[in-house]
N, C-alpha and C positions, 0 to 999 in steps of 0.2 A: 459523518463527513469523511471525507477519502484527503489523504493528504500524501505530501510527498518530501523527502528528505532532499536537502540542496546541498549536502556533504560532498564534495567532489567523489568521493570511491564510494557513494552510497547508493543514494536515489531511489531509496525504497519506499513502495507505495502501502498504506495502508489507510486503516480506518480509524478515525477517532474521534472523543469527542469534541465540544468546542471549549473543555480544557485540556487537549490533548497541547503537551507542552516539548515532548520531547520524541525525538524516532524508535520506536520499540529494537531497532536491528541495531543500533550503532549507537543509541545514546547522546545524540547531540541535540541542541537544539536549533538547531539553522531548518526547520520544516514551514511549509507554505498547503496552503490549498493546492489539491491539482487541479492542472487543467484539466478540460472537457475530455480530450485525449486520453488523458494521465488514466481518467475516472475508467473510460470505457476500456484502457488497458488492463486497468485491476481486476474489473469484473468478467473479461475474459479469462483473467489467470486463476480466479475464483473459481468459475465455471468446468474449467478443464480440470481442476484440481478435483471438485466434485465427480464429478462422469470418472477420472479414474481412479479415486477411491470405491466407486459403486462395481467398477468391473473387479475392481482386485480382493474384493474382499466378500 
């Protein structure tokens, strides 16, 4: 599951599961499901992450 922190200086997207209780970046607990959006944002940033770890190394 992709969730999203609702920390005003945060809003970091990640993965976890459905005891995922708190944001791995910041430690709070104010996180929600993402939206549809949110999701396809992650997996872009996943994506690109991948492709250039493969060129760079």
């Amino acid at each position: 599951m992709i969730f999203c922190c609702q920390t005003k200086c945060c809003h970091f997207l990640f993965q976890g599961s459905d005891r995922t209780t708190t944001c791995p970046d910041c430690g709070k607990k104010n996180i929600r499901p993402a939206t549809r959006e949110e999701r396809i944002a992650y997996f872009h940033q996943r994506t690109e992450a991948l492709v250039r770890a493969r060129h760079s190394g």
